[in-house]
C-alpha positions as CSV (number, residue, x, y, z in Angstrom):
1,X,15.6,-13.6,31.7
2,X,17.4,-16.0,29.0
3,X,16.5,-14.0,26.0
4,X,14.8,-12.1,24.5
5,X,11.9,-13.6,23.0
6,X,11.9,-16.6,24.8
7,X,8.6,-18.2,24.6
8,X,7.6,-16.5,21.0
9,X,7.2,-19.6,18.5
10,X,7.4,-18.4,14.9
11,X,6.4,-20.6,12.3
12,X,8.4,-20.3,9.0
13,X,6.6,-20.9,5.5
14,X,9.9,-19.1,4.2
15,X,12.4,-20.6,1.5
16,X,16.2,-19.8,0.4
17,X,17.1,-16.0,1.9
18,X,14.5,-13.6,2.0
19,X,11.9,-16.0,4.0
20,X,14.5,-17.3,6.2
21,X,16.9,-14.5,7.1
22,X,14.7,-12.9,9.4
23,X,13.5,-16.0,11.6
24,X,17.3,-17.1,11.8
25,X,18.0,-13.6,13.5
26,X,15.2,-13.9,15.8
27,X,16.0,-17.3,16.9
28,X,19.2,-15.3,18.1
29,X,17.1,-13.0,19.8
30,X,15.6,-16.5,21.9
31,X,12.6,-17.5,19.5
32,X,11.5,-20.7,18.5
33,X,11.3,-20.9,15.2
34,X,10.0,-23.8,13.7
35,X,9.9,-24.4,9.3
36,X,7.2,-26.2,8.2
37,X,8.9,-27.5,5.0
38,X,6.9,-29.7,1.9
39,X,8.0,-32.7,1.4
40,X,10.7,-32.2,-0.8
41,X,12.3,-29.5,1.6
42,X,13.1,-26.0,1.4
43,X,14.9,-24.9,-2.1
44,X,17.5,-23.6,-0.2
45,X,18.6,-27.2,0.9
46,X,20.1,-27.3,-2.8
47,X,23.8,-28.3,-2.2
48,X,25.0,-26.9,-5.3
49,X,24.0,-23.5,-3.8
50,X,27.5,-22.7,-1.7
51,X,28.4,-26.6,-1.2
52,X,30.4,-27.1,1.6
53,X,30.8,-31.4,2.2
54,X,27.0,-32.2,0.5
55,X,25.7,-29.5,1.9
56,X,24.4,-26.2,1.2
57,X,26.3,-24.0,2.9
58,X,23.2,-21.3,2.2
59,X,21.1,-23.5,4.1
60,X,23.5,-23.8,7.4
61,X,23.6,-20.1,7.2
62,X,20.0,-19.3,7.2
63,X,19.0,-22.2,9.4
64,X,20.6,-21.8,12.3
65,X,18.6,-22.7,15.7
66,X,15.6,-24.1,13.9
67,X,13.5,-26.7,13.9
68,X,12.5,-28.8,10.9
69,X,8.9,-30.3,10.4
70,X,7.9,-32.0,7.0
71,X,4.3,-31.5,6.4
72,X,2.6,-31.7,3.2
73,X,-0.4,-28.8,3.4
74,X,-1.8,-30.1,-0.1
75,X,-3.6,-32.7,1.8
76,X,-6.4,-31.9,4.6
77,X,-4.7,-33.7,7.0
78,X,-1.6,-31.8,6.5
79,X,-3.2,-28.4,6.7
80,X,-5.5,-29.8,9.8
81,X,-1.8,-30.6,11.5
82,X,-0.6,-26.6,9.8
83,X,-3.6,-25.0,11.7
84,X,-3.8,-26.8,14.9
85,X,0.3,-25.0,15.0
86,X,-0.9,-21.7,14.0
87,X,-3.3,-21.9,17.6
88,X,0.0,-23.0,19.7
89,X,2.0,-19.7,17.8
90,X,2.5,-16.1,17.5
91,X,3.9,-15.7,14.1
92,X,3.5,-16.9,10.9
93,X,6.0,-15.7,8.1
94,X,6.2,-16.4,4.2
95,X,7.9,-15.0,0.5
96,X,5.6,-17.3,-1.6
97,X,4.3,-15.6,-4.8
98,X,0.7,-13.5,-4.1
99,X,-1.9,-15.9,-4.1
100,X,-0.2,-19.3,-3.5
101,X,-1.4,-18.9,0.8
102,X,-4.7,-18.3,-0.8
103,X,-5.1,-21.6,-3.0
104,X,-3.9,-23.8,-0.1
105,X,-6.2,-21.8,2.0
106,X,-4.0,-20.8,4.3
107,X,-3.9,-17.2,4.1
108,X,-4.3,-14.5,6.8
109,X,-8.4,-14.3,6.9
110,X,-8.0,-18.1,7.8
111,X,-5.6,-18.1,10.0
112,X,-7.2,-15.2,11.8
113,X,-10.2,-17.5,12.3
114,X,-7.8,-19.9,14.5
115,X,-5.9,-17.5,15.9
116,X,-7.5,-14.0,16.2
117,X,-3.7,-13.0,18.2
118,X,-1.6,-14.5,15.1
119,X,0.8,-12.1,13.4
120,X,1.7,-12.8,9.5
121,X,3.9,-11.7,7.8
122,X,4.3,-11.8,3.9
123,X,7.7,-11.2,2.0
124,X,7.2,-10.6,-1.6
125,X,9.1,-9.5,-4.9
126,X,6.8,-6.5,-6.2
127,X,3.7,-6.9,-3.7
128,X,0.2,-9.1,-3.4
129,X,-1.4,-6.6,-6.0
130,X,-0.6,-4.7,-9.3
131,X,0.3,-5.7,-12.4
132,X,3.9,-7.0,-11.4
133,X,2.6,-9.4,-8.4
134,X,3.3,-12.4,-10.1
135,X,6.7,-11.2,-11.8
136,X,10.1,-13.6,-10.5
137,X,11.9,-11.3,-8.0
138,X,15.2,-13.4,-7.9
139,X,17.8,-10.7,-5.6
140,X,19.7,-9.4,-9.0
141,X,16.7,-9.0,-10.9
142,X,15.6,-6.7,-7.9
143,X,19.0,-5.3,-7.3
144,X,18.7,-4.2,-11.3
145,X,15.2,-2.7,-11.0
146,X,15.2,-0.8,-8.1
147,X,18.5,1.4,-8.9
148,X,20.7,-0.4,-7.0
149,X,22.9,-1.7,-9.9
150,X,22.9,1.4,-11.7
151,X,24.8,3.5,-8.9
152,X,27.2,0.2,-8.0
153,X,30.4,-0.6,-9.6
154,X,33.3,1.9,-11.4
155,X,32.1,4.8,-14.5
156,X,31.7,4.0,-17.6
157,X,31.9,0.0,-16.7
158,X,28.8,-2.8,-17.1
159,X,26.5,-2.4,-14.6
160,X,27.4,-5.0,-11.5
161,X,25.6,-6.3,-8.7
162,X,26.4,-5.6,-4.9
163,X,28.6,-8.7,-3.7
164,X,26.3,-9.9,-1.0
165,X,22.4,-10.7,-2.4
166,X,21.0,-7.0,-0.4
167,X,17.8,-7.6,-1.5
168,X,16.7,-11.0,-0.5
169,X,18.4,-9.9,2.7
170,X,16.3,-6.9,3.1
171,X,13.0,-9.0,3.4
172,X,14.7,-10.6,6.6
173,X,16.1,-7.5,8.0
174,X,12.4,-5.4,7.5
175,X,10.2,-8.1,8.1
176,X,12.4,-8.2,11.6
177,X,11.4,-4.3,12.5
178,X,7.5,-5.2,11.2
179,X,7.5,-8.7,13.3
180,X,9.0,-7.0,16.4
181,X,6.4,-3.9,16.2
182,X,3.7,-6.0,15.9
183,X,4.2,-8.2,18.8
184,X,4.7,-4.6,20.9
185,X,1.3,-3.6,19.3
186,X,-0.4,-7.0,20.2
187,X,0.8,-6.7,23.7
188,X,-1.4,-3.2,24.0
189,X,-4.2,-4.7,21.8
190,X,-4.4,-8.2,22.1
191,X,-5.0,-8.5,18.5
192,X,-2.6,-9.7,15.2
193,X,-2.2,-8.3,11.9
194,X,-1.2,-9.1,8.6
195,X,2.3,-7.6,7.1
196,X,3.7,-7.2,3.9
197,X,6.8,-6.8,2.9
198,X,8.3,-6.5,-1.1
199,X,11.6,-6.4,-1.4
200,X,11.2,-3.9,-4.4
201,X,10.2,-1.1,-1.8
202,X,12.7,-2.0,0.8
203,X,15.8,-1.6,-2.2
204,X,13.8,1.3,-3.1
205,X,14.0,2.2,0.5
206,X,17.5,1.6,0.8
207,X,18.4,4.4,-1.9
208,X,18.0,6.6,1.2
209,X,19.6,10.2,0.8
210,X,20.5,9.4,-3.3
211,X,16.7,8.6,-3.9
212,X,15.7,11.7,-2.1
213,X,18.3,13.7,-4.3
214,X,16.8,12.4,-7.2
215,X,12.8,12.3,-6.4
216,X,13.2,16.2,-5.0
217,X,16.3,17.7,-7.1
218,X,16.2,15.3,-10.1
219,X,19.9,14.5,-9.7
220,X,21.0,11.1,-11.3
221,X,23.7,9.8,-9.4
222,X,26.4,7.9,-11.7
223,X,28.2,4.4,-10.6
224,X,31.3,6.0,-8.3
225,X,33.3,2.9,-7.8
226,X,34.5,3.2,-4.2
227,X,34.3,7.5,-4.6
228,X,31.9,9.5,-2.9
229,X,29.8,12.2,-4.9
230,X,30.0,14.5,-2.3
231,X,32.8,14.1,-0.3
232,X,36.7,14.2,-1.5
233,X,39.2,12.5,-0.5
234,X,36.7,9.4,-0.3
235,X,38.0,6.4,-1.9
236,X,40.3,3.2,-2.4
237,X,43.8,4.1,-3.0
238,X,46.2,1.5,-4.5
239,X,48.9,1.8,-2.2
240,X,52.8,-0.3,-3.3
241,X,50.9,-4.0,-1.9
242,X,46.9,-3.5,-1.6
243,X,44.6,-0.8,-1.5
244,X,43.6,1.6,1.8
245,X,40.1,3.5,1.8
246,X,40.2,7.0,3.1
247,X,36.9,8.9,4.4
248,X,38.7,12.3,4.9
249,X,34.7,14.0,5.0
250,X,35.4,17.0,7.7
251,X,37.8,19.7,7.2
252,X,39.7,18.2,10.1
253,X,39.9,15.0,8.3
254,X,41.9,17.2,5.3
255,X,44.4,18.7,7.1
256,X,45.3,15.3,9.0
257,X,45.5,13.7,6.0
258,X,47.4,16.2,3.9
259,X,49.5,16.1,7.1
260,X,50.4,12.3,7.0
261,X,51.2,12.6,3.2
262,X,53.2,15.4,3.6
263,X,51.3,17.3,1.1
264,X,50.3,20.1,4.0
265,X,50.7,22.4,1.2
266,X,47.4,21.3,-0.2
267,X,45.2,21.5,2.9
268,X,45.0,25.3,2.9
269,X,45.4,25.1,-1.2
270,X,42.9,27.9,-2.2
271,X,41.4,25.0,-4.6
272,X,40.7,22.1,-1.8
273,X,40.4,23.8,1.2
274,X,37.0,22.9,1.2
275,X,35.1,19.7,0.9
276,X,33.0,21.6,-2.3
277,X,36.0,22.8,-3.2
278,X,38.0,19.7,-3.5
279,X,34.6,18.1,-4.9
280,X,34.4,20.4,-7.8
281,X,38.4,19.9,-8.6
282,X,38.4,16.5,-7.8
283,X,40.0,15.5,-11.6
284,X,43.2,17.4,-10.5
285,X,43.5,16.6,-6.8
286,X,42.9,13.0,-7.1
287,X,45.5,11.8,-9.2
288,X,48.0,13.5,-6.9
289,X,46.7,11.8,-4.1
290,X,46.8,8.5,-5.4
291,X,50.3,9.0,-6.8
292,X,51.6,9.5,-3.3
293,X,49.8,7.0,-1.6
294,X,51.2,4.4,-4.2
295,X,55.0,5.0,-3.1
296,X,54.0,3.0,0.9
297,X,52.2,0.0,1.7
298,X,49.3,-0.6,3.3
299,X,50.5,-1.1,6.3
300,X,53.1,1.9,6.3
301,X,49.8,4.1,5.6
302,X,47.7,2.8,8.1
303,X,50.3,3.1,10.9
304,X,50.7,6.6,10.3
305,X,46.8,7.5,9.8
306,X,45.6,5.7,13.2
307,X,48.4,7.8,15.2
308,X,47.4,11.0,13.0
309,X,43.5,10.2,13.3
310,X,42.9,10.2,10.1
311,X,39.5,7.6,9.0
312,X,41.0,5.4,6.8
313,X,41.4,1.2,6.7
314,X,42.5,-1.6,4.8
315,X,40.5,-3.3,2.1
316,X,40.1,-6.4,3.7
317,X,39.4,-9.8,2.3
318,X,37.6,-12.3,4.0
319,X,40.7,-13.9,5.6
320,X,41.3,-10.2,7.5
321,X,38.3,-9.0,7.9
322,X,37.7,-12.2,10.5
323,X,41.4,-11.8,11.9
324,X,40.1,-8.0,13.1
325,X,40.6,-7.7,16.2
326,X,36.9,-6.4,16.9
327,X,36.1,-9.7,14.9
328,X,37.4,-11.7,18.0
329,X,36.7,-9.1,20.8
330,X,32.8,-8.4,19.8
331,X,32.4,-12.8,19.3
332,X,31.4,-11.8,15.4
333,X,32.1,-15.9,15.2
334,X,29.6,-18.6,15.8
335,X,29.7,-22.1,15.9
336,X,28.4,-25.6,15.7
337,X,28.4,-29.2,15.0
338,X,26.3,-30.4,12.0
339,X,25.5,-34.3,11.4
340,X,26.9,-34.1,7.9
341,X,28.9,-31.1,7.4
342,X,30.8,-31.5,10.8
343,X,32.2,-27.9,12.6
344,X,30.3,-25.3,10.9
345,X,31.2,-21.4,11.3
346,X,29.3,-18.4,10.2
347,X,29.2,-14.6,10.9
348,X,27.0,-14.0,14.3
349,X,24.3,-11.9,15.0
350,X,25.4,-8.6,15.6
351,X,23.0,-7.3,18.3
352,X,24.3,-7.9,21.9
353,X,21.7,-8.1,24.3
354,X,22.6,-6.9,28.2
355,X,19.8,-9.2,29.7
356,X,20.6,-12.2,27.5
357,X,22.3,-15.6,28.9
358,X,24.8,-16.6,26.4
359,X,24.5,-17.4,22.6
360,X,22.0,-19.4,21.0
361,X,24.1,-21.9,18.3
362,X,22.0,-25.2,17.3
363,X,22.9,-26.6,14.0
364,X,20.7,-26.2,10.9
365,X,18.2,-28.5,11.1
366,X,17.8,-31.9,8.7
367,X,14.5,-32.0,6.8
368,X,11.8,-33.3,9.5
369,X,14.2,-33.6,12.0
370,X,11.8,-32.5,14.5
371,X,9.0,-33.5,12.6
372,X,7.9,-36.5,15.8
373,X,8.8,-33.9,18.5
374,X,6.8,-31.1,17.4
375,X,3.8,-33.2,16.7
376,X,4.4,-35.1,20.5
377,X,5.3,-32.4,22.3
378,X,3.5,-29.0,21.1
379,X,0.6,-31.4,19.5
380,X,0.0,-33.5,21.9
381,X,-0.1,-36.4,19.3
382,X,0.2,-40.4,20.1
383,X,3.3,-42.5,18.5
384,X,0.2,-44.4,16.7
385,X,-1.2,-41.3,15.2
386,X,2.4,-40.1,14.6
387,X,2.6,-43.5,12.5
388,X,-0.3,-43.2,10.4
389,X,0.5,-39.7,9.4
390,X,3.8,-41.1,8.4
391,X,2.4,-43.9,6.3
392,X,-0.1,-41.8,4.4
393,X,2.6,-39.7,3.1
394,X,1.4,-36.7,5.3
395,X,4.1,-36.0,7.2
396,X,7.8,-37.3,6.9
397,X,10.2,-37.7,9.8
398,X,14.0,-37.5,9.7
């Protein structure tokens, strides 16, 4: 067995993250996933969006291991060419705005008429219906609405946005878990399914134990900065060079920690010798703690708490958090070679499969790079029918 999902074809309607996250993961997982891009490309070909040597550096990320076919699905030879894929394929996913699928008439009713065993899925902002469907659903403006930004960042400070875009990347990581179950479910059925997926219930989803608190005790958490609202010590110390987080949660952790601080006098301290405790006195303990951890550097503190056990680690930059050595032991880096951009390294997938044969690392793909291929090979189309396509504007080839 290669992979996976070897032999699953997924075609890709999906532009910039939240369409494209997900099929990039699941071409590491051995699918084929092939974007059927308009003519003027997806938007997230933009190479002012993270432009690294004319290239979007978004794009390379998200692209990875696909295939590129340029069709233009305004035109009925276009969607004729669209539909005659959706019969050769398993999945179909997209995050265009409700109704869009439906005025091309491509939606999921039609594309259950060619392919009763096709699975869709649909990413969206707010969902197909209601009165915010058609509402943009850019990742901050999400972020802001669904709570995210109002519980991120220090007290008392402007609201601010996580520093990686969480909810376009949610749409990939869910729609993953909703493709995945319903290819198990079409294997006892035999039949596909439509799934949706807005991004606004999967932040919303996200909020996790701090949602429940709220919906069932009507607690409002505030913005903690890198504290913890129920646990103490749990935070970034400034130390003499950087700053160290500490996660001292159990009681265990405490006494370890007070231990390596030599402040043992404070882990059977009436006031902190437990985790409520040192919650509910946290504006006293605190500022002792951080005083001492300023007098040693980072790497004086994090000697001492890996031989005393005590959870704790450096905050890391980029630049360290590669150099790690579980960075380089768990092969967190993938390569390849790109036409334009040259050498090319991103983060990897993170999943390592027992039964899998090596790692899948093809470079993002040009716009109709694989346009011809596609329509030879999985088509069965002739050069001269290839050629007319071309010439009516239909398709476009690399």
């Amino acid at each position: 067995m290669a992979h996976s999902l070897s032999g699953v074809r997924i075609i890709e309607l999906g532009q910039i993250i939240a369409g494209t996250y997900g099929g990039q993961m699941l071409t590491d997982l051995g699918a084929e996933v092939i974007k059927v891009e308009a003519p003027i490309g997806d938007l997230g070909r933009n190479p002012s969006v993270a432009p690294f040597r004319d290239v979007s550096g978004l794009f390379l990320t998200f692209n990875r291991n696909k295939k590129s076919i340029v069709i233009d699905l305004k035109k009925p030879e276009g969607k004729t060419i669209f539909f005659e894929l959706v019969k050769e394929s398993d999945v179909v996913v997209d995050n265009f705005r409700p109704g869009v699928l439906e005025r091309l008439g491509i939606d999921y009713p039609e594309l259950q008429k060619i392919n009763p065993k096709i699975i869709h899925c649909s990413i969206t902002g707010f969902g197909s219906e209601g009165e915010y469907k058609d509402f943009p659903a850019l990742d901050i403006i999400i972020q802001a609405m669904s709570g995210h930004m109002a519980v991120t960042g220090e007290p008392n400070r402007p609201p601010v946005r996580l520093g990686i875009p969480l909810a376009d990347l949610s749409g990939g990581l869910f729609s993953i878990q909703g493709i995945l179950a319903a290819l198990y479910e079409r294997e006892k059925t035999g039949k596909g399914q439509h799934i949706e997926l807005a991004m606004f219930d999967a932040m919303l989803g996200l909020l996790t134990y701090l949602g429940t608190m709220w919906l069932s005790n009507g607690e409002l958490p505030k913005p903690p900065g890198s504290a913890h609202e129920y646990s103490v010590p749990w935070q970034a110390f400034k130390t003499k060079n950087s700053y160290v987080v500490v996660g001292a949660r159990e009681e265990s952790h405490w006494k370890r920690f007070c231990k390596t601080l030599d402040l043992d006098q404070f882990a059977e301290d009436p006031r902190y010798c437990s985790n409520f405790l040192r919650v509910k006195n946290r504006i006293e303990l605190v500022p002792i703690l951080e005083a001492r951890m300023e007098e040693e550097t980072t790497e004086y503190w994090m000697e001492h708490f890996r031989v005393n056990d005590v959870p704790a680690g450096p905050v890391n930059h980029f630049d360290s958090a590669f150099a790690e050595p579980p960075a380089i032991q768990n092969d967190m880096i993938v390569q390849f070679d790109h036409a334009v951009a040259g050498t090319v390294k991103m983060p990897a997938y993170p999943v390592k499969m027992g039964n899998a044969s090596g790692v899948i690392s093809h470079p993002a793909p040009e716009l109709g790079e694989h346009t011809e291929v596609i329509l030879r090979e999985i088509l069965s189309y002739s050069a001269e029918q290839i050629e007319n396509l071309k010439s009516s504007g239909v398709i476009k080839c690399k």
